[in-house]
N, C-alpha and C positions, 0 to 999 in steps of 0.2 A: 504494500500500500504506500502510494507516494502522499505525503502530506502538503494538505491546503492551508495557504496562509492569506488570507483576505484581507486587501490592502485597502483601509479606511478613507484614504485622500478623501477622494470624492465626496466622502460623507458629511468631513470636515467644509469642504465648499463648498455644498449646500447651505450646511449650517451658517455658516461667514456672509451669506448671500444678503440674510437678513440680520446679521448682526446680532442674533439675541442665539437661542440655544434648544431650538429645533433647527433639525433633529440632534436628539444629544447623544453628543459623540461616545463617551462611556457606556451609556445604558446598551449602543449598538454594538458597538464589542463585547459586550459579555450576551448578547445576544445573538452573535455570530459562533461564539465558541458555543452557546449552546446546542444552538441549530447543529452544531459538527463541524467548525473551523478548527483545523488542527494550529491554528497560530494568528497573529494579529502584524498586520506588516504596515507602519508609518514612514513618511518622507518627511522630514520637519524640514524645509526650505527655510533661506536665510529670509525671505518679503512675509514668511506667515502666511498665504496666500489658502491656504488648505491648514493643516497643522501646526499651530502653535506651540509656543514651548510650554504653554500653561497646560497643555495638552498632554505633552508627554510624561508629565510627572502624576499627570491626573492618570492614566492608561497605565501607569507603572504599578498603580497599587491596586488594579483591579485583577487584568488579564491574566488569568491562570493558565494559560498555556503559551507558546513559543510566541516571546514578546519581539521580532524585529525590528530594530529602526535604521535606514535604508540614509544615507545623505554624501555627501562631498566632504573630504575629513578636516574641515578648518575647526580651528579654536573652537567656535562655538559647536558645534556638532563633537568634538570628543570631550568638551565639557560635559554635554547633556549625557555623555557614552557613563562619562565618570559615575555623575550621579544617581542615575538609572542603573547601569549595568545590567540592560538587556541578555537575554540570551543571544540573541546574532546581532553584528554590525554591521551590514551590506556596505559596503565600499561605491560609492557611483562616481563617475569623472564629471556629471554635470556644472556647468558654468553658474555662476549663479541667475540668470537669465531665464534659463533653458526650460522650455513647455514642461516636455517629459524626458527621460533618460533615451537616447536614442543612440549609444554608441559603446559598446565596453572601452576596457582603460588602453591609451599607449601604457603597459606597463614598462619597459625599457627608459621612457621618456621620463617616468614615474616613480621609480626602483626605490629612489633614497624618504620619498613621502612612504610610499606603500610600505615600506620596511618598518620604518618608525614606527606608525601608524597598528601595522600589527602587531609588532612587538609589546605596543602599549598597551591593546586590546586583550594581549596574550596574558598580562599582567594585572589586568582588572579580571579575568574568567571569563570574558566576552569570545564566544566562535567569530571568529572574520571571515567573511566573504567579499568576493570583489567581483564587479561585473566585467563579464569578458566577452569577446566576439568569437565564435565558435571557430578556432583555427587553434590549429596544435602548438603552435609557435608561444600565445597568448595562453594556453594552458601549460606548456613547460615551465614559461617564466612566474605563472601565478605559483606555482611548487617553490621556482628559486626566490620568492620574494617573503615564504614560510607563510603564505594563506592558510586557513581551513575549508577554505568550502570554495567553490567559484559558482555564480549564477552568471547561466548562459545567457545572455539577451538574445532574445524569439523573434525581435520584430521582423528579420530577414525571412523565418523561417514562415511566418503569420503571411508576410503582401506576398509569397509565393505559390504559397498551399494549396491555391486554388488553380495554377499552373500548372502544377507538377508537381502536387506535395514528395515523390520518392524522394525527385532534385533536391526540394528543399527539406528535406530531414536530413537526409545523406550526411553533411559536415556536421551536425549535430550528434549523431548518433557516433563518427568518427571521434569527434570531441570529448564525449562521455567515456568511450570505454580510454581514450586516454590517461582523463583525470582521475579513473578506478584504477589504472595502472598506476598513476602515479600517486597515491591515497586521499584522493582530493574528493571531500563531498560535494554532489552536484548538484545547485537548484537551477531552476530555470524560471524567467519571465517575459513579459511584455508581450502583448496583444494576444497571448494565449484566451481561445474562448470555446465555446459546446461546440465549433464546428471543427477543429483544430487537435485539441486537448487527448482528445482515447486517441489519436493516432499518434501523437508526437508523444507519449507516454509508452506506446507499444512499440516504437522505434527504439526511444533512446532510452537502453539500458542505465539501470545504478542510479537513477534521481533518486535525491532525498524529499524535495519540496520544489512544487511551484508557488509562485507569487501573484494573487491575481487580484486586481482594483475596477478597472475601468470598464471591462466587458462582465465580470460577476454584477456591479451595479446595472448598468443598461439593462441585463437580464431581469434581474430584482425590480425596475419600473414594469414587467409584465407577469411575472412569477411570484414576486413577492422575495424577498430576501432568504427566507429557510430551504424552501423548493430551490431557488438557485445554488446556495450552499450543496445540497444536498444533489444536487444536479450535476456539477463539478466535482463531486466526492467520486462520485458514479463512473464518472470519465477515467478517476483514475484509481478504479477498485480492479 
């Protein structure tokens, strides 16, 4: 069973839309883990634009299962790491600008950040993960820079699918059995959805966890939030 971690952004923008606290962001996370989210996945961006940091400390004392927070590793993001001390720290190269996450790391270019970074991670009890783009090269060097985990970014994998999904699984599925070669656990995300998901789960060997926000919500305006949970479980039972 690969485990689902349901990534609240979205909820949080809503919420922010009207400034007050519907829907409330806490009550929906322990509502997703009831529904059968195996984990809680936040982005706390430097603008607050979705998740605030009032947020994260508010999320830290509820969520009983696999607490993720996913960001860009500056001061303020392994401050929050500190005092939280999540179960995973997703690693992202995002700009501070940037929509959504649309690229794993140059790790090469990145070596002496990502080093540090997990070393520090290693030292608070925090698993590291870092977003990669599905090439062996970018999964060697996650090994040399002492990662724990690498999350594959999908979104190549998602605008192909409907092309040629074998093509586009292919370097994914190459990818995975790498990173099991080389002891690395493997999540994957972005644009992963019910039309997508049982197939790129029956491809790519050794996932530990997908991350999924933006297509579990869309679903959730027709299904209602539990049935989708529960819908995505299904994809990868």
């Amino acid at each position: 069973m690969v485990n689902l971690s349901v990534n609240i952004n979205k909820i949080a923008t809503l919420r922010n839309a009207r400034g007050a606290d519907l829907p409330n962001l806490v009550q929906f996370a322990k509502d997703c883990e009831r529904f059968g989210a195996d984990g809680i996945t936040i982005h706390p961006r430097p603008d607050e634009r979705h998740i605030t940091t009032q947020d994260v400390y508010d999320l830290a004392s509820v969520v009983q299962t696999e607490f993720n927070i996913e960001g860009y590793p500056d001061g303020r993001f392994m401050s929050l790491i500190k005092e939280v001390k999540p179960k995973q720290a997703t690693l992202v190269p995002d700009a501070p600008g940037v929509l959504t996450s649309d690229n794993g790391w140059n790790i090469e270019k990145n070596k002496d950040l990502l080093i540090s970074t997990i070393n520090a991670l290693r030292g608070l009890g925090v698993r590291s993960s870092i977003f990669v783009n599905a090439d062996e090269e970018s999964i060697h060097l996650a090994r040399k820079v002492n990662a724990d985990a690498i999350e594959l970014y999908t979104g190549p994998f998602a605008e192909d699918f409907d092309h040629n999904r074998d093509a586009a699984v292919a370097k994914y599925a190459q990818a995975a059995e790498v990173a099991h070669d080389l002891g690395l656990r493997i999540n994957a995300g972005h644009d992963l959805n019910l039309n997508n998901l049982a197939f790129f789960k029956e491809k790519v060997k050794h996932l530990s966890e997908v991350s999924i926000g933006h297509a579990i919500m869309s679903d959730a305006l027709y299904i209602g939030i539990e049935n989708a949970i529960q819908a995505y479980k299904n994809c990868l039972s």
